[in-house]
PyMOL Python script that loads the backbone (N, CA, C, O; Angstrom):
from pymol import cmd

cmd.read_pdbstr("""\
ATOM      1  N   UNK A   1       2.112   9.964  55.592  1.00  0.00           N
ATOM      2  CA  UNK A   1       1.797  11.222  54.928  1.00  0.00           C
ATOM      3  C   UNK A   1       2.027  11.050  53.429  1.00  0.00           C
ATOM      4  O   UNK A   1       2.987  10.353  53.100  1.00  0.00           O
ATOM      5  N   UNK A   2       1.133  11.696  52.311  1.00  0.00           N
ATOM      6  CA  UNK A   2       1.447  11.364  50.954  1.00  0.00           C
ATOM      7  C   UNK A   2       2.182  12.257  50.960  1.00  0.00           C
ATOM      8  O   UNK A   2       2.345  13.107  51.835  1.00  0.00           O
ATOM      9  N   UNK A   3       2.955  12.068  49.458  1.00  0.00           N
ATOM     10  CA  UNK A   3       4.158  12.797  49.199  1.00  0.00           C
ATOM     11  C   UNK A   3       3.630  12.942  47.614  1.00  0.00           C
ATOM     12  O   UNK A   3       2.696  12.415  47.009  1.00  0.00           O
ATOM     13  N   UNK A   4       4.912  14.134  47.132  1.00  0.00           N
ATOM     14  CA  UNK A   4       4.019  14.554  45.642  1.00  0.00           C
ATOM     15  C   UNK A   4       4.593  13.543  44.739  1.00  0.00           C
ATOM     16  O   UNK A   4       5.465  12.745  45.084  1.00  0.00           O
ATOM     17  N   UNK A   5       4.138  13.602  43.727  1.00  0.00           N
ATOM     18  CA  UNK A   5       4.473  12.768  42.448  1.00  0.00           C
ATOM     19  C   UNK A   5       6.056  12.801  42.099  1.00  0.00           C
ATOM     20  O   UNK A   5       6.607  13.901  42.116  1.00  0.00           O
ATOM     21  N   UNK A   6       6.827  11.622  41.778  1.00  0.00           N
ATOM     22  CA  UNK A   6       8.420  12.222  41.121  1.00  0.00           C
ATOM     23  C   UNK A   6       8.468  13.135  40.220  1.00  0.00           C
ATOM     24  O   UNK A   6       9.328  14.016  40.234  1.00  0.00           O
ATOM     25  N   UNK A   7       7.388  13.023  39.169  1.00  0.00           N
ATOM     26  CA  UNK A   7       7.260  13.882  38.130  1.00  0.00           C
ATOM     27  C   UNK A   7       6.968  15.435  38.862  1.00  0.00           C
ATOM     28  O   UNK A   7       7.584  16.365  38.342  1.00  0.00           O
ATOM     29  N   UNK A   8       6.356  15.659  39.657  1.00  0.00           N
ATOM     30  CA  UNK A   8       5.930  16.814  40.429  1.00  0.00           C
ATOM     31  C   UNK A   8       7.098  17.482  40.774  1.00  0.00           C
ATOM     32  O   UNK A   8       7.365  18.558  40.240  1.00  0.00           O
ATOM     33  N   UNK A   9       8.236  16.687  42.067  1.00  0.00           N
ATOM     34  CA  UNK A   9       9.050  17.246  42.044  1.00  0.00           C
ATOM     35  C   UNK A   9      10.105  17.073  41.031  1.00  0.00           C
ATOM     36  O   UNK A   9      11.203  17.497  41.391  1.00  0.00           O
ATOM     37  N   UNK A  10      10.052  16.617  39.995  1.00  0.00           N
ATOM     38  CA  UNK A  10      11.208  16.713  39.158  1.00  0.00           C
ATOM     39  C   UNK A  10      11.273  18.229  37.963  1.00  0.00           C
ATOM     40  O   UNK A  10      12.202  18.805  37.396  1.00  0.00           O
ATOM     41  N   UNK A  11       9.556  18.457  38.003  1.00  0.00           N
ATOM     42  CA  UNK A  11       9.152  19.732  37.655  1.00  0.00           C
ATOM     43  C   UNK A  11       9.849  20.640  38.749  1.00  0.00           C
ATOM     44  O   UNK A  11      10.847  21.271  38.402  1.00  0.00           O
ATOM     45  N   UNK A  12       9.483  20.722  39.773  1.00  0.00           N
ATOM     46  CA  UNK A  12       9.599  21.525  41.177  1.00  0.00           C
ATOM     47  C   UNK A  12      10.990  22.045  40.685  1.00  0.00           C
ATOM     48  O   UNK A  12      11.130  23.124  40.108  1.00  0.00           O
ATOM     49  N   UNK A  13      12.035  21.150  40.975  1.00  0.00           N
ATOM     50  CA  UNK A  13      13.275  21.035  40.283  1.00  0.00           C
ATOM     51  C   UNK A  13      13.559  21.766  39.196  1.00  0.00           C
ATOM     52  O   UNK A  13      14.129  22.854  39.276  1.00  0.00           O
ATOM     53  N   UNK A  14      13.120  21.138  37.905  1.00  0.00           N
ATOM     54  CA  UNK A  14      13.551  22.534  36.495  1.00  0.00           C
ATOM     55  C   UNK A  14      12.619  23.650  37.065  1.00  0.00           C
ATOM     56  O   UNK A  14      13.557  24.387  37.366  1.00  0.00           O
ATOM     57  N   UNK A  15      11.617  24.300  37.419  1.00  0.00           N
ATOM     58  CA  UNK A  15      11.297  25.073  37.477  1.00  0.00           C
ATOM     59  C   UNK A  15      11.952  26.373  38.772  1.00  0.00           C
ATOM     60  O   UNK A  15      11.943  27.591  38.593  1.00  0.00           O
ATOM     61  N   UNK A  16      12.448  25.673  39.969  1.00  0.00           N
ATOM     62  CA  UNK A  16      13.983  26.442  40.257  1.00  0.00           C
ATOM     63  C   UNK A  16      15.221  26.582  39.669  1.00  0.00           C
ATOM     64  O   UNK A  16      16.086  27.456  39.731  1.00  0.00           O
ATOM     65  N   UNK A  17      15.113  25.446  39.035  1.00  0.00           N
ATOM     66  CA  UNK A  17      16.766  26.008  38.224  1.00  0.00           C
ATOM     67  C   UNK A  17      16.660  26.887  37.087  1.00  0.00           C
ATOM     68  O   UNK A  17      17.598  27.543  36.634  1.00  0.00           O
ATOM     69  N   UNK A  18      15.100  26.869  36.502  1.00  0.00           N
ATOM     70  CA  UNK A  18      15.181  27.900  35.514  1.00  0.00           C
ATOM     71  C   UNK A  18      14.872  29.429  36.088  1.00  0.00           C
ATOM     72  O   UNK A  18      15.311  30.380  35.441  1.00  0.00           O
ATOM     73  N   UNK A  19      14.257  29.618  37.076  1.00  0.00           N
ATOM     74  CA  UNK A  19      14.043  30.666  37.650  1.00  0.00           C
ATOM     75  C   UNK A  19      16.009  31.168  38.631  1.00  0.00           C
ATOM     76  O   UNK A  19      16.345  32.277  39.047  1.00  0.00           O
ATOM     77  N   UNK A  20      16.418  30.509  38.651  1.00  0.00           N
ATOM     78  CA  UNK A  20      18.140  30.709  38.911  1.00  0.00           C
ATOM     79  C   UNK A  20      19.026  31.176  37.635  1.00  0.00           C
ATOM     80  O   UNK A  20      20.202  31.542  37.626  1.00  0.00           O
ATOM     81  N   UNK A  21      18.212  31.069  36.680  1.00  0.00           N
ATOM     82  CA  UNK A  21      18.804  31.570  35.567  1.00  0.00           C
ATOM     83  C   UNK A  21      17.944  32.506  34.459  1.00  0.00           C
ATOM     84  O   UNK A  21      18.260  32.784  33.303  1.00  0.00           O
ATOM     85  N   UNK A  22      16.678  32.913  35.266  1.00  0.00           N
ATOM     86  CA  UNK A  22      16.354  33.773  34.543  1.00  0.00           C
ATOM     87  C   UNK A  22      15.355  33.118  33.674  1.00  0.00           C
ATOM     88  O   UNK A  22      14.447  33.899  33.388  1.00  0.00           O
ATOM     89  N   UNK A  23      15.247  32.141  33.250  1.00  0.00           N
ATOM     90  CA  UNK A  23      14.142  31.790  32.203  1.00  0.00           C
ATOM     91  C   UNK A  23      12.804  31.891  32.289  1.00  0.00           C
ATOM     92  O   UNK A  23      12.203  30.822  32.183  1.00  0.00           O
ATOM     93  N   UNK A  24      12.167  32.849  32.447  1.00  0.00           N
ATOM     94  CA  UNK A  24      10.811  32.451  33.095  1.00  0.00           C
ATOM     95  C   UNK A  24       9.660  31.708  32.494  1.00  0.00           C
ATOM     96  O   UNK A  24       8.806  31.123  33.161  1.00  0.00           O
ATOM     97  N   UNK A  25       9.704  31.786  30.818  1.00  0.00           N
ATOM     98  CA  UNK A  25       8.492  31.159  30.769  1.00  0.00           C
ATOM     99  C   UNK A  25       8.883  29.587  30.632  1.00  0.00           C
ATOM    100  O   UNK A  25       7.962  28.834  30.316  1.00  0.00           O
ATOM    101  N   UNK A  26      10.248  28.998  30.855  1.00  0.00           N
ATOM    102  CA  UNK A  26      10.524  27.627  31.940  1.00  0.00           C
ATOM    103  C   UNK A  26       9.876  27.542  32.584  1.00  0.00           C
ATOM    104  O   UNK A  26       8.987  26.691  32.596  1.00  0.00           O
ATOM    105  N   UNK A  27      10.146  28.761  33.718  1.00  0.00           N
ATOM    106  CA  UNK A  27       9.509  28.393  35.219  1.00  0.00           C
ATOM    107  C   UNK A  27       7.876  28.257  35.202  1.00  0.00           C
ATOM    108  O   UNK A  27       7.318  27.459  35.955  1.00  0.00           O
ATOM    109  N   UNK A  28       7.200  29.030  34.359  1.00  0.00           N
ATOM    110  CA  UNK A  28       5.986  28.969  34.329  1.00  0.00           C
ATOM    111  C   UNK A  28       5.698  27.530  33.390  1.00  0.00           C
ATOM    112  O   UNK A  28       4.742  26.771  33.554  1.00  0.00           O
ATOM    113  N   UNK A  29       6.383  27.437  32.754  1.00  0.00           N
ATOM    114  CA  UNK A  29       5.815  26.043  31.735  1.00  0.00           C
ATOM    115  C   UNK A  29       5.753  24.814  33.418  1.00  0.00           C
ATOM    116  O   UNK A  29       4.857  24.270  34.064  1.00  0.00           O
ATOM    117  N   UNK A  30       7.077  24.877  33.483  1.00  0.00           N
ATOM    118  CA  UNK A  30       7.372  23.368  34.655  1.00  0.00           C
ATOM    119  C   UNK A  30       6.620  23.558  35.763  1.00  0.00           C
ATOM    120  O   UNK A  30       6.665  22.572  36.499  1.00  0.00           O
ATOM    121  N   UNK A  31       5.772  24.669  36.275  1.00  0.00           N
ATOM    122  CA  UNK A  31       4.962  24.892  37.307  1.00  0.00           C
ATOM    123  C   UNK A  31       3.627  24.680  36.874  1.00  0.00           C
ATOM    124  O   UNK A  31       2.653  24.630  37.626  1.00  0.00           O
ATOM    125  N   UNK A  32       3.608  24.541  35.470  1.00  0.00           N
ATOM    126  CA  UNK A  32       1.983  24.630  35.002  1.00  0.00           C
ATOM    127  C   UNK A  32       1.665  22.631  34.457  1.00  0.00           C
ATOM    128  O   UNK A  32       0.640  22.034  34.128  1.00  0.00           O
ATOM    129  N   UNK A  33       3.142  22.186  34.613  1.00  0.00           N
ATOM    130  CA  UNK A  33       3.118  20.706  34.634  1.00  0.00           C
ATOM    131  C   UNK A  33       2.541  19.600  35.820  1.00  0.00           C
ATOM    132  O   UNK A  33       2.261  18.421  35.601  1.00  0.00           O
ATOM    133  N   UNK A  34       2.410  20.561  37.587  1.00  0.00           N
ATOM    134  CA  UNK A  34       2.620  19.729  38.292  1.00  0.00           C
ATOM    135  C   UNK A  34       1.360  19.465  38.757  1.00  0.00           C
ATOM    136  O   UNK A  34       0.602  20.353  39.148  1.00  0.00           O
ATOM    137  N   UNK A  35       1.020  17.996  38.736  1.00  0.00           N
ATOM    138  CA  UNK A  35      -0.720  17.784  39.331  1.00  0.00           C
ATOM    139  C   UNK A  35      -1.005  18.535  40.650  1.00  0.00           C
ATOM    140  O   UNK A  35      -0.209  18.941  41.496  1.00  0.00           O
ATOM    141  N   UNK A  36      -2.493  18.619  40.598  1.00  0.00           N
ATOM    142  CA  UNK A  36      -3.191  19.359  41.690  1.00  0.00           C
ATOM    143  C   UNK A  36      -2.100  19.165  42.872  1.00  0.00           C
ATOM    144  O   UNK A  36      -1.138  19.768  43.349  1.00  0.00           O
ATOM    145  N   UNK A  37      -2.915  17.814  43.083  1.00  0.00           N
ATOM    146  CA  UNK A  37      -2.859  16.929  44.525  1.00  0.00           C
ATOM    147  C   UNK A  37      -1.491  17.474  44.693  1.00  0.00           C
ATOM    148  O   UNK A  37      -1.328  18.521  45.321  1.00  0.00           O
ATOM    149  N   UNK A  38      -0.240  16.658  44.034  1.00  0.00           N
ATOM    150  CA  UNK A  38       1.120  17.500  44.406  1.00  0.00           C
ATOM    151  C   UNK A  38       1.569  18.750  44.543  1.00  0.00           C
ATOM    152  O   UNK A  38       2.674  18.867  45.072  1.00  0.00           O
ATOM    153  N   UNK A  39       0.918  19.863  44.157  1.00  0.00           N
ATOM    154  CA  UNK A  39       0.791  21.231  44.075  1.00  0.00           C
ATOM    155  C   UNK A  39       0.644  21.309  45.326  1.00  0.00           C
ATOM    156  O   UNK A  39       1.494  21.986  45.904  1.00  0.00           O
ATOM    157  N   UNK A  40      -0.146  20.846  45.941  1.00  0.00           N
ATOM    158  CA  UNK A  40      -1.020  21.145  47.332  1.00  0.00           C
ATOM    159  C   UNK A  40      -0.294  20.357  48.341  1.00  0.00           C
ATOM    160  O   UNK A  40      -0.153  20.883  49.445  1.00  0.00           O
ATOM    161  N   UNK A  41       0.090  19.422  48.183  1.00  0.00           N
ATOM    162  CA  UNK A  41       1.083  18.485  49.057  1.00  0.00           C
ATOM    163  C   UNK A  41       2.300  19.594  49.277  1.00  0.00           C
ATOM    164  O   UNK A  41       2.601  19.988  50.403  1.00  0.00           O
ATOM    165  N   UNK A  42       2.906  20.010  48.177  1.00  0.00           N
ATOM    166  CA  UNK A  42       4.297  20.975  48.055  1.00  0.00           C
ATOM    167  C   UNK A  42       3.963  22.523  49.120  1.00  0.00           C
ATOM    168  O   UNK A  42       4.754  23.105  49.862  1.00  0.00           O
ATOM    169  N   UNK A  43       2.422  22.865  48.809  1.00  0.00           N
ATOM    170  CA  UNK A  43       2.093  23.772  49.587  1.00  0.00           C
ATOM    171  C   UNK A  43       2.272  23.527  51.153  1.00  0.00           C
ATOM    172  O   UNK A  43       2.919  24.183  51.969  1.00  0.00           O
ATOM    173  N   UNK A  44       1.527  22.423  51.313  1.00  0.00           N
ATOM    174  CA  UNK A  44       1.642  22.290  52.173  1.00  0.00           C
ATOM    175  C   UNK A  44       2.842  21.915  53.030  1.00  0.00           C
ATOM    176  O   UNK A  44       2.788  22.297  54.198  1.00  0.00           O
ATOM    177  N   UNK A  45       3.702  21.367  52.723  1.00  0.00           N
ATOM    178  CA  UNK A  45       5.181  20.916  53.235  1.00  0.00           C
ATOM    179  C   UNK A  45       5.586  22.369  53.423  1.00  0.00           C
ATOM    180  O   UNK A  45       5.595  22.757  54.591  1.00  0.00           O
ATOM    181  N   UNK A  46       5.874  23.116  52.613  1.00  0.00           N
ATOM    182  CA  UNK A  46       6.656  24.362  52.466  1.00  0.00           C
ATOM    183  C   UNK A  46       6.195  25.629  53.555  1.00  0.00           C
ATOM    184  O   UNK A  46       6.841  26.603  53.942  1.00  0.00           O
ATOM    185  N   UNK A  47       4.374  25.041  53.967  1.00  0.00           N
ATOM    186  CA  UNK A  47       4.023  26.262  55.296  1.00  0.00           C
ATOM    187  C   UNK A  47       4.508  24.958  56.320  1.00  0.00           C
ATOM    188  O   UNK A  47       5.409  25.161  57.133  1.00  0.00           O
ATOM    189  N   UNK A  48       4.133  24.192  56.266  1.00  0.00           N
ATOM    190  CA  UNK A  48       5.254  23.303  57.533  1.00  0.00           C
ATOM    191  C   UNK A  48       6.382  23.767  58.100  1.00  0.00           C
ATOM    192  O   UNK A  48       6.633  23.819  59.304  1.00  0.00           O
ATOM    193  N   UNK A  49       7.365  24.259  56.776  1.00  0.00           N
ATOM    194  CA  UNK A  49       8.432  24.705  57.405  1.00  0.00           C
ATOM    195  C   UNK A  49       8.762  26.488  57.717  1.00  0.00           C
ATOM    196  O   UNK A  49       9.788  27.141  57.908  1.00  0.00           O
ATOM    197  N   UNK A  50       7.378  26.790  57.650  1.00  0.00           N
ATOM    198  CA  UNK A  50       7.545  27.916  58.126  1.00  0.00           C
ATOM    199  C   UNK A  50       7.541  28.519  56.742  1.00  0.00           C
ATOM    200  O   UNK A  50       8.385  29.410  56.833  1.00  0.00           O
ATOM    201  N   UNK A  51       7.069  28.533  55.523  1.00  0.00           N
ATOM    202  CA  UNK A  51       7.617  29.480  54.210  1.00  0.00           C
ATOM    203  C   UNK A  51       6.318  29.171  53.195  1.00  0.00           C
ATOM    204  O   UNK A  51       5.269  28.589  53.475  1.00  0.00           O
ATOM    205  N   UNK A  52       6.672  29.658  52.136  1.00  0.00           N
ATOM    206  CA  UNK A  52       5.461  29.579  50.891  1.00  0.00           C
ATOM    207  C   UNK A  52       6.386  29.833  49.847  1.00  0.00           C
ATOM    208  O   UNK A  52       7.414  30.503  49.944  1.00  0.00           O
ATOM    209  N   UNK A  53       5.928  29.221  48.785  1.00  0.00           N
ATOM    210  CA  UNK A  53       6.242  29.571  47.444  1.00  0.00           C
ATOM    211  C   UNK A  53       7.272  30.624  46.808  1.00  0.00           C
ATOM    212  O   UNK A  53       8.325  30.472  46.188  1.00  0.00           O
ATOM    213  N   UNK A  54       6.465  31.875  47.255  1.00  0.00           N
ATOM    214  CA  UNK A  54       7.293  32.953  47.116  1.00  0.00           C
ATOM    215  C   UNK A  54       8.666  33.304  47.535  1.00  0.00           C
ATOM    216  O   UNK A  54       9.727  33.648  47.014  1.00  0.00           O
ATOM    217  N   UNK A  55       7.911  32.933  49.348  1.00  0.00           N
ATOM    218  CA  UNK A  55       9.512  32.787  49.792  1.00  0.00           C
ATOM    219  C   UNK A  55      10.675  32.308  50.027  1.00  0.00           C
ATOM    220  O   UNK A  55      11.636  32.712  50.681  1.00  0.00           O
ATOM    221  N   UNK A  56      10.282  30.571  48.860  1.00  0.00           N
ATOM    222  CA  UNK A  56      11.164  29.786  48.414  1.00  0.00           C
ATOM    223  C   UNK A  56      11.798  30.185  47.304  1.00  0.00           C
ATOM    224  O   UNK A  56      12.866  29.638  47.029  1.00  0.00           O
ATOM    225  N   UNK A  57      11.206  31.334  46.348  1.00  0.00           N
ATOM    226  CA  UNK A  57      11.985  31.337  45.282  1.00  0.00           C
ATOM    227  C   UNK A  57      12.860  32.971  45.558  1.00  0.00           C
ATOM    228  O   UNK A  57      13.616  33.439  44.706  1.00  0.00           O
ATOM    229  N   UNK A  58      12.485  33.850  47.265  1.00  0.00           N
ATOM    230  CA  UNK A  58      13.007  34.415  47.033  1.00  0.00           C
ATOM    231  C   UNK A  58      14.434  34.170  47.554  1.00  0.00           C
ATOM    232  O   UNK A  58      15.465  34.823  47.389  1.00  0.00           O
ATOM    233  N   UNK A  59      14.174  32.977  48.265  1.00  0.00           N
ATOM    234  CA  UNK A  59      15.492  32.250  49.274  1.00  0.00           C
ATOM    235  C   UNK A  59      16.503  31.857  47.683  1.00  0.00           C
ATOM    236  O   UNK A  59      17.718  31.725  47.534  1.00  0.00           O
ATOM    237  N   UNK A  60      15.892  31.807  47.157  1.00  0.00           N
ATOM    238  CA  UNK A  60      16.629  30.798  45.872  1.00  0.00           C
ATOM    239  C   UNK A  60      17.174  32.104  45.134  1.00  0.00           C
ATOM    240  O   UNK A  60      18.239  32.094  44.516  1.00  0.00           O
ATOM    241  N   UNK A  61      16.410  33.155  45.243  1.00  0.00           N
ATOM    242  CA  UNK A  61      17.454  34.344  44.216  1.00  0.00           C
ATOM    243  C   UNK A  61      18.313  35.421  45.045  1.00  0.00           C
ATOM    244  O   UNK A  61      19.102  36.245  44.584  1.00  0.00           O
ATOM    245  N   UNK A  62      17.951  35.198  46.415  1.00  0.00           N
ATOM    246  CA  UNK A  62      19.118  35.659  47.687  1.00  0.00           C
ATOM    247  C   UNK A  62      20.217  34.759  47.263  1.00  0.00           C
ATOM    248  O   UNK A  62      21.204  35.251  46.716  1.00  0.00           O
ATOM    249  N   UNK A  63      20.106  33.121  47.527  1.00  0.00           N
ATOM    250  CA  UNK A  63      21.580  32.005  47.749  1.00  0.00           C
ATOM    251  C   UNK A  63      21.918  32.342  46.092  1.00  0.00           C
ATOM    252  O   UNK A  63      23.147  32.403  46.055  1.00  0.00           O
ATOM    253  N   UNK A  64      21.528  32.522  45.077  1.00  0.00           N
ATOM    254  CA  UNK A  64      22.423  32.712  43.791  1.00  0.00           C
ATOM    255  C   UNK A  64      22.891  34.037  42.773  1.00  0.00           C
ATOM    256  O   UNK A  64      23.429  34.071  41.667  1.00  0.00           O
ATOM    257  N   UNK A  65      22.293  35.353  43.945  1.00  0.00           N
ATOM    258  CA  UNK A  65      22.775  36.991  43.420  1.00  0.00           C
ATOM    259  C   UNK A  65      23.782  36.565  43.620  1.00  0.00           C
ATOM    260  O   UNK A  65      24.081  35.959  44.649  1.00  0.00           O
ATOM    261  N   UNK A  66      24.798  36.876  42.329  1.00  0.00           N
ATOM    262  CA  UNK A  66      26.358  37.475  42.694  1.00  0.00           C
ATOM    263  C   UNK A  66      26.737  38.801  44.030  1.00  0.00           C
ATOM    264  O   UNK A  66      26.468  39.977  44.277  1.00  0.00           O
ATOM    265  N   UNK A  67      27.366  37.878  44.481  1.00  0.00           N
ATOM    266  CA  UNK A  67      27.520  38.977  45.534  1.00  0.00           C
ATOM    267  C   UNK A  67      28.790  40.188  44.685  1.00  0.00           C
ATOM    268  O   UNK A  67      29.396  40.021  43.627  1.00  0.00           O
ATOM    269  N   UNK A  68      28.825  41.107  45.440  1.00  0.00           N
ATOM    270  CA  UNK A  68      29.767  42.138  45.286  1.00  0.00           C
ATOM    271  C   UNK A  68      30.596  42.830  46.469  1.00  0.00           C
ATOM    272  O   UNK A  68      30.031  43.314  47.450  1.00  0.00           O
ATOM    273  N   UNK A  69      32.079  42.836  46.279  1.00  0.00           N
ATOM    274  CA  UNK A  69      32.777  43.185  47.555  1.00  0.00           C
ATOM    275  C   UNK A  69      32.875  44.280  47.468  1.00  0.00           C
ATOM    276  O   UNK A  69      32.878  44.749  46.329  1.00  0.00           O
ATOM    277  N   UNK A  70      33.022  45.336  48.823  1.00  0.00           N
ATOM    278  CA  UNK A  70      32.842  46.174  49.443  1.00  0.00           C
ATOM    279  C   UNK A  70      33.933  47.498  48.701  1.00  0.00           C
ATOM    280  O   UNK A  70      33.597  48.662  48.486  1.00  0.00           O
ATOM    281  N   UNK A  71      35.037  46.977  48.475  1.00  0.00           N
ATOM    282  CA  UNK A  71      35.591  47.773  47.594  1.00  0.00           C
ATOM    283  C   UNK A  71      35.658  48.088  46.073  1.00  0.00           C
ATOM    284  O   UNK A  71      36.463  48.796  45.467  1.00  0.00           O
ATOM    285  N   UNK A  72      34.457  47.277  45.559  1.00  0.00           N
ATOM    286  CA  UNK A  72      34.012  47.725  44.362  1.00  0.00           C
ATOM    287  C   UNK A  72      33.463  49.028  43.850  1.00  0.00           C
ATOM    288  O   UNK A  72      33.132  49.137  42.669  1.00  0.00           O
TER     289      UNK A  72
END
""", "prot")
cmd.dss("prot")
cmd.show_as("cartoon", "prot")
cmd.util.cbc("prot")
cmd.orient("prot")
């Protein structure tokens, strides 16, 4: 099976960690870096496991909200 470019996911990469911190036009720069073919490879892996795009980055801003305890 091909796999995406290092450069692809190394984008993939800054472009979650900047979206974990809020930066967005990061996230849009490092998403607007990654070739087709790997774009589509990443798509595709990600409905493999049952998910898409979206609901990778909303998994990613669920695991890093500050949580808040109950007696706050």
């Amino acid at each position: 099976m091909p796999e995406p470019s290092l450069m692809a996911a190394g984008y993939l990469r800054d472009a979650l960690t900047a979206y974990q911190r809020g930066e967005t036009s990061t996230v849009i720069a490092a998403l607007m870096c990654i070739d087709e073919a790997s774009w589509h490879l990443i798509q595709t892996r990600l409905a493999q496991l049952a998910g898409s795009f979206p609901e990778l980055l909303e998994d990613v801003h669920e695991t890093t909200r500050p949580t808040t305890s109950p007696e706050s």
